[in-house]
N, CA, C and O atoms as a CHARMM CRD file, in Angstrom:
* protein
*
  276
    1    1 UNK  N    127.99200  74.67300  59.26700 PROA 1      0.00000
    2    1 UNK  CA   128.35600  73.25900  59.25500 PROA 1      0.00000
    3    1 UNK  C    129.75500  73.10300  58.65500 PROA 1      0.00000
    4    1 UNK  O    130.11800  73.47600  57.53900 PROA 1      0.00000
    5    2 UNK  N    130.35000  72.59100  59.43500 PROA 2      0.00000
    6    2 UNK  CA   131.67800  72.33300  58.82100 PROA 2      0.00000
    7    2 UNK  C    131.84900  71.40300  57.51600 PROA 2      0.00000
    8    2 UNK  O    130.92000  70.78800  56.99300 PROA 2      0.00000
    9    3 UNK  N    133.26500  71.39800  57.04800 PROA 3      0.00000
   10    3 UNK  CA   133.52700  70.69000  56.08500 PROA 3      0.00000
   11    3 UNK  C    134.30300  69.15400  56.46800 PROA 3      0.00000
   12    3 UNK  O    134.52100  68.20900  55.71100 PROA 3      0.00000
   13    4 UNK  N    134.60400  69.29700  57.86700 PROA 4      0.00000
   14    4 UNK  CA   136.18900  68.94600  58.35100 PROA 4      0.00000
   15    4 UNK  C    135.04800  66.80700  58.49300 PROA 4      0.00000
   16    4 UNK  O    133.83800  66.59000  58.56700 PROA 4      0.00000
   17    5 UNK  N    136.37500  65.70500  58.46200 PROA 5      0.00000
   18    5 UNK  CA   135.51500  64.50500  58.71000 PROA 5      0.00000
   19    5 UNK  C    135.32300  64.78700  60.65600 PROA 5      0.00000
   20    5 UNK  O    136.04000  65.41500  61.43500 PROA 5      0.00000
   21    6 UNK  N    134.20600  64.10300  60.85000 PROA 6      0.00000
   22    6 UNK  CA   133.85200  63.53200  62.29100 PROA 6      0.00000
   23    6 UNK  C    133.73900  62.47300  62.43500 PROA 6      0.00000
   24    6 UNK  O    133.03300  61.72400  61.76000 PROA 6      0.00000
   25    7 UNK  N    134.96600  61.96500  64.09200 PROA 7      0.00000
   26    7 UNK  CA   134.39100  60.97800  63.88200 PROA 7      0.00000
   27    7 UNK  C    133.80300  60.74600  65.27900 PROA 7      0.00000
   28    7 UNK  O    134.38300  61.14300  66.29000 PROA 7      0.00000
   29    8 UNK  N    132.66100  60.10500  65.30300 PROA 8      0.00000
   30    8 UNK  CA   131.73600  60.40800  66.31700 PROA 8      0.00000
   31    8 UNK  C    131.53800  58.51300  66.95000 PROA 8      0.00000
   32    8 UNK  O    131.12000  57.57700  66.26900 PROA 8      0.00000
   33    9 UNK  N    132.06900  58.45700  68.63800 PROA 9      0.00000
   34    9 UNK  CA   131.95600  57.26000  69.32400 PROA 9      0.00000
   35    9 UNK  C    131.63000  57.46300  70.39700 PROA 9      0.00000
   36    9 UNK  O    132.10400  58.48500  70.89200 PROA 9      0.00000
   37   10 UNK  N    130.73200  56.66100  71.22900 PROA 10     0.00000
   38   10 UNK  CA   130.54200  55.88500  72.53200 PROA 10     0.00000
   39   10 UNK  C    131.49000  55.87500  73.17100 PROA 10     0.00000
   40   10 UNK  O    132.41900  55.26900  72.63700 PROA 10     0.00000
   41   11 UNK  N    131.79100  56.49400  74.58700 PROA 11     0.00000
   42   11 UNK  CA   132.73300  56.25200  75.49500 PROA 11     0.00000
   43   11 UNK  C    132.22700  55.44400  76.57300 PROA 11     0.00000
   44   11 UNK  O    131.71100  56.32400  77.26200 PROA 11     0.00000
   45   12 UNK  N    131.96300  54.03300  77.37100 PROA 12     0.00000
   46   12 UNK  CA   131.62100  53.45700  78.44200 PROA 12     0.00000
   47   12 UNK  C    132.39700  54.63700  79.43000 PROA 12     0.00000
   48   12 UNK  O    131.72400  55.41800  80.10300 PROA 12     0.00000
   49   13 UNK  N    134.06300  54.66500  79.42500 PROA 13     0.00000
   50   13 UNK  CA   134.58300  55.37600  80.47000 PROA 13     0.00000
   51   13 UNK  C    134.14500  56.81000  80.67000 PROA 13     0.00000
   52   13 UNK  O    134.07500  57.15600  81.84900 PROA 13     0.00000
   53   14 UNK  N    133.81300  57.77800  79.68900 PROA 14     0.00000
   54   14 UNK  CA   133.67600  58.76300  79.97000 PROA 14     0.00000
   55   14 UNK  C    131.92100  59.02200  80.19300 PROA 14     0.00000
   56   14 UNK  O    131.57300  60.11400  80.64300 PROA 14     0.00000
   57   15 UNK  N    131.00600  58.11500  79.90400 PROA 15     0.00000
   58   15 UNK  CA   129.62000  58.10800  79.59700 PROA 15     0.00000
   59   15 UNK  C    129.37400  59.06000  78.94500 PROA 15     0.00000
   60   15 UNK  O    128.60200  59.92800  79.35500 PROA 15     0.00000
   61   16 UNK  N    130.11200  59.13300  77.50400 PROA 16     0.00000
   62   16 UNK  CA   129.56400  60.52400  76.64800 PROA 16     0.00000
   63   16 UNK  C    129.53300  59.85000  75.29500 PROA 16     0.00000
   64   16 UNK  O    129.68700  58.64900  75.07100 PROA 16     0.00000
   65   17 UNK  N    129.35900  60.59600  74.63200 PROA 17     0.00000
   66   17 UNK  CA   129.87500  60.50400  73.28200 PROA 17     0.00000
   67   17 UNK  C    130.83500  61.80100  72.73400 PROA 17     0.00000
   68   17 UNK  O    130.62000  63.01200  72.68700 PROA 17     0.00000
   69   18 UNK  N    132.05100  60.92000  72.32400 PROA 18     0.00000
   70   18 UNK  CA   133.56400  61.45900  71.73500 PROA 18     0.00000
   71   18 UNK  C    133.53100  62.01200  70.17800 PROA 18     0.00000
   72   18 UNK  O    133.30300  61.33600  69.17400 PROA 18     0.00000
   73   19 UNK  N    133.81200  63.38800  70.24800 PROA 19     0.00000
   74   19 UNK  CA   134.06400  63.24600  68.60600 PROA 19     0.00000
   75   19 UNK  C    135.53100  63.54400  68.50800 PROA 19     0.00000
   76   19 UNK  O    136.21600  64.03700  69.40400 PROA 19     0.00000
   77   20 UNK  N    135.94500  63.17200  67.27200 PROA 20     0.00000
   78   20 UNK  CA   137.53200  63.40600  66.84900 PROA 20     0.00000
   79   20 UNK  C    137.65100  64.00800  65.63900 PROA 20     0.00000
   80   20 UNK  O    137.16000  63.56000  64.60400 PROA 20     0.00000
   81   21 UNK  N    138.51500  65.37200  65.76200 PROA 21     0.00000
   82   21 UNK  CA   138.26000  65.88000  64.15100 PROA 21     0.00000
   83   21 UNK  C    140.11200  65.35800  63.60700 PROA 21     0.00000
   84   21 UNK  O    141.17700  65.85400  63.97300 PROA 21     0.00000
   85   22 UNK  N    139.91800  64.50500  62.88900 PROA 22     0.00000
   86   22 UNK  CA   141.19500  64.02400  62.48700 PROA 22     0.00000
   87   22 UNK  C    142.38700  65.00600  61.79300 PROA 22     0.00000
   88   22 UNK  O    143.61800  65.00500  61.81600 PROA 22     0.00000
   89   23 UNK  N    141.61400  65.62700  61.32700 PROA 23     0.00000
   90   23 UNK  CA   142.50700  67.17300  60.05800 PROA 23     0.00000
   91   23 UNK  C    142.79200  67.98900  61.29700 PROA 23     0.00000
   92   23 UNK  O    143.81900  68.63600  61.50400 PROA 23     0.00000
   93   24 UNK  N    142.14100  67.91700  61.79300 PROA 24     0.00000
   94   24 UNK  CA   142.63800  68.98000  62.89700 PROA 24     0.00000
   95   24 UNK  C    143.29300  68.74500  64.09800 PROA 24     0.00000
   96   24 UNK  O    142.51400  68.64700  65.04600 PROA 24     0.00000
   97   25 UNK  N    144.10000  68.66100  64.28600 PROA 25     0.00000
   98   25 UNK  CA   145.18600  68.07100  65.64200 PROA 25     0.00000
   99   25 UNK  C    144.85900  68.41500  66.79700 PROA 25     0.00000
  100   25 UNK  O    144.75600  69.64000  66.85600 PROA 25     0.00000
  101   26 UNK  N    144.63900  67.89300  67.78100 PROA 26     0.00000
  102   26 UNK  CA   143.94900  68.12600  69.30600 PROA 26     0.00000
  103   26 UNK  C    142.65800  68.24700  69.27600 PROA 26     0.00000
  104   26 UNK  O    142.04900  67.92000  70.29400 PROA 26     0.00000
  105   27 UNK  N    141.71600  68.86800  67.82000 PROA 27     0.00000
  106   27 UNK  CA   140.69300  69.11300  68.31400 PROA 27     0.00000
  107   27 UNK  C    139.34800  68.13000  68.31600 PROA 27     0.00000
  108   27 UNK  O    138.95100  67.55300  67.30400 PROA 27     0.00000
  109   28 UNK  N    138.77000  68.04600  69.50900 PROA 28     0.00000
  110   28 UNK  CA   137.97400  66.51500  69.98500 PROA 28     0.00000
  111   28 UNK  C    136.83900  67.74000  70.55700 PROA 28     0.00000
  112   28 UNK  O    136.96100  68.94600  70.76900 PROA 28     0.00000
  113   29 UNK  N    135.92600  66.96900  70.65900 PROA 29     0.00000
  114   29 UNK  CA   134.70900  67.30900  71.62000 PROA 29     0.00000
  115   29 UNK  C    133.77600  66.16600  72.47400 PROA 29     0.00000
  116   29 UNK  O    133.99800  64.95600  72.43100 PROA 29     0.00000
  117   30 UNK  N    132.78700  66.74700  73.18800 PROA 30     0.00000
  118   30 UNK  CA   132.39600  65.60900  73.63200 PROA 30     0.00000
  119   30 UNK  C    130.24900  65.89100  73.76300 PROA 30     0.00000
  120   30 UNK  O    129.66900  66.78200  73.14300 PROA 30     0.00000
  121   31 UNK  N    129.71400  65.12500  74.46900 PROA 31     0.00000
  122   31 UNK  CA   128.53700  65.88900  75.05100 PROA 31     0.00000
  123   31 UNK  C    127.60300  64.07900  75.06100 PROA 31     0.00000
  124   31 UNK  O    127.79000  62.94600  74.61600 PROA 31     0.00000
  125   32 UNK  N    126.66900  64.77400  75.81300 PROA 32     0.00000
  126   32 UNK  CA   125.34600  63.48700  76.49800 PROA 32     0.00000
  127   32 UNK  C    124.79200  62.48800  75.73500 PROA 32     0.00000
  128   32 UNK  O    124.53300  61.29500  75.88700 PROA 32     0.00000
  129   33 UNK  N    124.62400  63.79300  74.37600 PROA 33     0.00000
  130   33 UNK  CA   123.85400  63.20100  73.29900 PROA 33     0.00000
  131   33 UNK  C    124.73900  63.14900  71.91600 PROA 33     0.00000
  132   33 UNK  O    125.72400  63.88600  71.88600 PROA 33     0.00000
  133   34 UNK  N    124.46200  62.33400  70.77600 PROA 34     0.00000
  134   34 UNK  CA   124.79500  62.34700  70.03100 PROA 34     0.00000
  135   34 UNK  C    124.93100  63.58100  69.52200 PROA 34     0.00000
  136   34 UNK  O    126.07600  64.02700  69.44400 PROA 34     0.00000
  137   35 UNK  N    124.04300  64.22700  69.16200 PROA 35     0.00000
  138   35 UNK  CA   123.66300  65.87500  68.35400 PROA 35     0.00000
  139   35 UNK  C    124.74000  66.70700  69.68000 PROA 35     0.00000
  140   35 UNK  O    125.80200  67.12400  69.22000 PROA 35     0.00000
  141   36 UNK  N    124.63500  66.82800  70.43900 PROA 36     0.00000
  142   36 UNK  CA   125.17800  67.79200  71.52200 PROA 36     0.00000
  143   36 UNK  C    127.02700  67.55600  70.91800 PROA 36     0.00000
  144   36 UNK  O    127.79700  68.44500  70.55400 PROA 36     0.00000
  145   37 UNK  N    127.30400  65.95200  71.00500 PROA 37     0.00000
  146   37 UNK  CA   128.69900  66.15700  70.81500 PROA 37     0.00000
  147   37 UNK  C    129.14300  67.10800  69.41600 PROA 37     0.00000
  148   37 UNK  O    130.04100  67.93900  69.28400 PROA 37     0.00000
  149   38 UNK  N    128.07500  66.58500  68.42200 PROA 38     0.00000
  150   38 UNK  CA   127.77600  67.03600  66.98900 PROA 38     0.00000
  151   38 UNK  C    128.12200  68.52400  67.34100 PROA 38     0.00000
  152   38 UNK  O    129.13500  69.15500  67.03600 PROA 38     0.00000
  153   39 UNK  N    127.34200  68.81100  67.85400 PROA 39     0.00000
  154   39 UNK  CA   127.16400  70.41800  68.05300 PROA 39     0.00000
  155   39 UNK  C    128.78300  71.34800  68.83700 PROA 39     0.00000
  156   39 UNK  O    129.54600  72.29200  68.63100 PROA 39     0.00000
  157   40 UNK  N    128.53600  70.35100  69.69000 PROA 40     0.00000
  158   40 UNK  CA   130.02800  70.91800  70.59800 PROA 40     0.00000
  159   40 UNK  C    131.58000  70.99000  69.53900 PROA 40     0.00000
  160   40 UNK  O    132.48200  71.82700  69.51000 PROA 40     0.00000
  161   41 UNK  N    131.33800  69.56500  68.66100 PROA 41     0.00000
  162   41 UNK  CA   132.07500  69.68000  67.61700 PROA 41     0.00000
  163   41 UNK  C    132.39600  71.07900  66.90000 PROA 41     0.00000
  164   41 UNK  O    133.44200  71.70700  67.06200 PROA 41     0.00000
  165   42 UNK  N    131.36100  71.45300  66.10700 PROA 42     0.00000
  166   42 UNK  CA   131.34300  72.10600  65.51100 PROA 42     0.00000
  167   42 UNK  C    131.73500  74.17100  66.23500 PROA 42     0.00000
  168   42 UNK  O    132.17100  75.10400  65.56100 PROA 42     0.00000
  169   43 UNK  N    131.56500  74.17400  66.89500 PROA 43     0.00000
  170   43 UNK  CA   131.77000  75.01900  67.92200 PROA 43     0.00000
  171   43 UNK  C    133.29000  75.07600  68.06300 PROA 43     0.00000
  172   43 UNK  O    133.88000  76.10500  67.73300 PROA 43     0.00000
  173   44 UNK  N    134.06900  73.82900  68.62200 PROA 44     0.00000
  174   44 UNK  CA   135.10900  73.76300  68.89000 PROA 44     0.00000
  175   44 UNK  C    136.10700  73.44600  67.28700 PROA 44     0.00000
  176   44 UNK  O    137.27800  73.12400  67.49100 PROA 44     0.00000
  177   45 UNK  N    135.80000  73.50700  66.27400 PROA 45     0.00000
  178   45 UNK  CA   136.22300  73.33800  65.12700 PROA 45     0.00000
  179   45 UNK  C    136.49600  75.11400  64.80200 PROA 45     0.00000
  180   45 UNK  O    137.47600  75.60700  64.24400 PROA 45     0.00000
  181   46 UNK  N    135.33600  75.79600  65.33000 PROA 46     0.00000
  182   46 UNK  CA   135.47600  77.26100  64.51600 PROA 46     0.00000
  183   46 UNK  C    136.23200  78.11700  65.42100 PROA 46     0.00000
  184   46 UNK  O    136.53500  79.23800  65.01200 PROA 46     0.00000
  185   47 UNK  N    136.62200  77.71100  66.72700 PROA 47     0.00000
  186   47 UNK  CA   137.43900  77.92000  67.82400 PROA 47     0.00000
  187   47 UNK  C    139.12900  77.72200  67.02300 PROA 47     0.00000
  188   47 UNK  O    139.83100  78.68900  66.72500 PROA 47     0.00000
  189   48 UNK  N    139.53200  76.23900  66.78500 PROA 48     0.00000
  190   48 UNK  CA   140.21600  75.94200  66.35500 PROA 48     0.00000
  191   48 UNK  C    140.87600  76.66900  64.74100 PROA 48     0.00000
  192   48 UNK  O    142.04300  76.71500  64.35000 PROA 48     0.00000
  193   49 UNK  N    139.65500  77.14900  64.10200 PROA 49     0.00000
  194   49 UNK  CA   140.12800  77.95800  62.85700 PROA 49     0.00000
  195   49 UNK  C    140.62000  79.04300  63.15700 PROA 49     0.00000
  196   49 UNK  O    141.57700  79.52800  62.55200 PROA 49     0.00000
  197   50 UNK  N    139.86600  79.74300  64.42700 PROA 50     0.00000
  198   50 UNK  CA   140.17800  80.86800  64.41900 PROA 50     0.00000
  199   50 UNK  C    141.39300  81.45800  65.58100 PROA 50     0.00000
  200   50 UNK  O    141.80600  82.58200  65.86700 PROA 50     0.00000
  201   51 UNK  N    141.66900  80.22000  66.00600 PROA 51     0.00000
  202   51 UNK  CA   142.78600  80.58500  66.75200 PROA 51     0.00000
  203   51 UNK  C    144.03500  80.08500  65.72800 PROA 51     0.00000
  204   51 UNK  O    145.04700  80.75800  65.92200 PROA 51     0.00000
  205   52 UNK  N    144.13100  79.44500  65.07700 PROA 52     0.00000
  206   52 UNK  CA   145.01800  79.23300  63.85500 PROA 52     0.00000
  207   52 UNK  C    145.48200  80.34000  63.23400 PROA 52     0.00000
  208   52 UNK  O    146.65400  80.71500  63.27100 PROA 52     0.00000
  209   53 UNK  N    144.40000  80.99000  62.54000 PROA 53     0.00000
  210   53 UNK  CA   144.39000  82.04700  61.71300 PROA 53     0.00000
  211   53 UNK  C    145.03600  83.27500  62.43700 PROA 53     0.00000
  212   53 UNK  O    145.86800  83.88400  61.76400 PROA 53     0.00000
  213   54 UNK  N    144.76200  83.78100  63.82700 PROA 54     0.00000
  214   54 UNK  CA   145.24100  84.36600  64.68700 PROA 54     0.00000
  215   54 UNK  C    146.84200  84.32000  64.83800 PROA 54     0.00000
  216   54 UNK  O    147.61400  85.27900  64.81600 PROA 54     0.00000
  217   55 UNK  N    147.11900  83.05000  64.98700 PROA 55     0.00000
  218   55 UNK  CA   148.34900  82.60600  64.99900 PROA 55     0.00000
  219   55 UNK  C    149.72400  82.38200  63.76500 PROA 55     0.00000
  220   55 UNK  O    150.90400  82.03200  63.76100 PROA 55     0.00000
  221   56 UNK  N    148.69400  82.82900  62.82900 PROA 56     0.00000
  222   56 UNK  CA   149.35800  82.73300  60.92700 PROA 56     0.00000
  223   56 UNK  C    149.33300  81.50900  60.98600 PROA 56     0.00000
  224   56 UNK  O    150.33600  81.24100  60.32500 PROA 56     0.00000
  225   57 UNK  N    148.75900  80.21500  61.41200 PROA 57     0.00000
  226   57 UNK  CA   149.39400  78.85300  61.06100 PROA 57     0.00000
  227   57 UNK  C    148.21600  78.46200  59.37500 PROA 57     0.00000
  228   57 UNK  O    147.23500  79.02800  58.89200 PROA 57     0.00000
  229   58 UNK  N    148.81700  77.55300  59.09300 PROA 58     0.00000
  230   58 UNK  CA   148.09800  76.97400  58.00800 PROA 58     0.00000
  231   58 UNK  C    146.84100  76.31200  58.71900 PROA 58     0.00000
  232   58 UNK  O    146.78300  75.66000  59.76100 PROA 58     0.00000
  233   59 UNK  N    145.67500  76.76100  57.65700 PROA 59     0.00000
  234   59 UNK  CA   144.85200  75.85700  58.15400 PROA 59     0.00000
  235   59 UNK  C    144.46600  74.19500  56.50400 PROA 59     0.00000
  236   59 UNK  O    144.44100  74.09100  55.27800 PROA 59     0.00000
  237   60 UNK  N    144.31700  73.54400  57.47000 PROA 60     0.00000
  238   60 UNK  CA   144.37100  71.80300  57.04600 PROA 60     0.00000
  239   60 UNK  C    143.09700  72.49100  55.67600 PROA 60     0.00000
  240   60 UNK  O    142.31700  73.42500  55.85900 PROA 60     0.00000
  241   61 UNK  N    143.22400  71.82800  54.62800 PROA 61     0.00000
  242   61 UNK  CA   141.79000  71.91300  53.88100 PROA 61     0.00000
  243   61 UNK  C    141.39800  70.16900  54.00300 PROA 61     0.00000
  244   61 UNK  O    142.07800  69.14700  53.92300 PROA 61     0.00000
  245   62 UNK  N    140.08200  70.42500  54.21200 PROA 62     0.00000
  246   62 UNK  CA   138.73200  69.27100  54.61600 PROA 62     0.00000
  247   62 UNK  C    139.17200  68.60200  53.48600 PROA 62     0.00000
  248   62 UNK  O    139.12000  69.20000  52.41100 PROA 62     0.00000
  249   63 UNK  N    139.80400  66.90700  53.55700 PROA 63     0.00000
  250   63 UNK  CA   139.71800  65.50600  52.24500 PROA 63     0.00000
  251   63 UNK  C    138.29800  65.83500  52.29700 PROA 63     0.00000
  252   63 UNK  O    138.30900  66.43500  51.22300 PROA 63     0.00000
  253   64 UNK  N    137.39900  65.90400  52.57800 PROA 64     0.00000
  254   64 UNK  CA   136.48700  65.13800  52.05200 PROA 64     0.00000
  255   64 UNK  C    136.00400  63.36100  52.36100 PROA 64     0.00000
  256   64 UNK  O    136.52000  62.51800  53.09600 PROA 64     0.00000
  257   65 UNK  N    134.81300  63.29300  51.44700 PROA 65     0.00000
  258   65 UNK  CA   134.97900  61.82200  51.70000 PROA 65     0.00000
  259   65 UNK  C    135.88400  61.06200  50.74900 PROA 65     0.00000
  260   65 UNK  O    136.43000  61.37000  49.68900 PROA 65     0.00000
  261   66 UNK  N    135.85200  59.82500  51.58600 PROA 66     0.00000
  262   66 UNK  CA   137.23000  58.79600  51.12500 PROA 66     0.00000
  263   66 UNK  C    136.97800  58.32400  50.60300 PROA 66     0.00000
  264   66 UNK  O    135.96300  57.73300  50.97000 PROA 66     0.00000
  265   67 UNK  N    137.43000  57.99100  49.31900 PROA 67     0.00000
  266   67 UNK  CA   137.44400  57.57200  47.99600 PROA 67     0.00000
  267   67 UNK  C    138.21500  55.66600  48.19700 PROA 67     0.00000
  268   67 UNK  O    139.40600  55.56600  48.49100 PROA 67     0.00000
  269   68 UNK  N    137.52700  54.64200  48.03300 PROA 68     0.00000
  270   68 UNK  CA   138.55100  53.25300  48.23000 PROA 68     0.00000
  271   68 UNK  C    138.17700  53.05400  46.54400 PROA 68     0.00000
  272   68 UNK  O    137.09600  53.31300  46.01600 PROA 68     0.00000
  273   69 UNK  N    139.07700  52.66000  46.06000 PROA 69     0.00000
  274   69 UNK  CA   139.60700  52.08000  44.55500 PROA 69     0.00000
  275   69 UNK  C    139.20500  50.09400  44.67500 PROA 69     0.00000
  276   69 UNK  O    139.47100  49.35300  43.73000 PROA 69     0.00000
């Protein structure tokens, strides 16, 4: 399970559900079901680490949750 935020929406146009990993630049997923996008997420997050790492780039460390004052 990742650390990274998700953010997980309803597409009418695409009839899926969208996730967006914000820390991580480009990387999105999608799938039928809620859990599936969940899942595809997470899949495509450890894709994304490890082609980073491959590449020497920095990888983002996970905020966490958001703190409002």
């Amino acid at each position: 399970m990742s650390k990274y935020e998700l953010i997980v929406y309803w597409s009418e146009e695409d009839n899926a559900f969208l996730v967006e990993v914000p820390e991580l630049p480009g990387c999105m997923a999608d799938g039928a079901t809620y859990q599936e996008a969940v899942t595809h997420a997470e899949e495509v997050i450890a894709e994304w680490l490890e082609t980073a790492r491959s590449l020497g780039r920095p990888i983002p460390t996970a905020r966490g949750r958001l703190r409002y004052a």
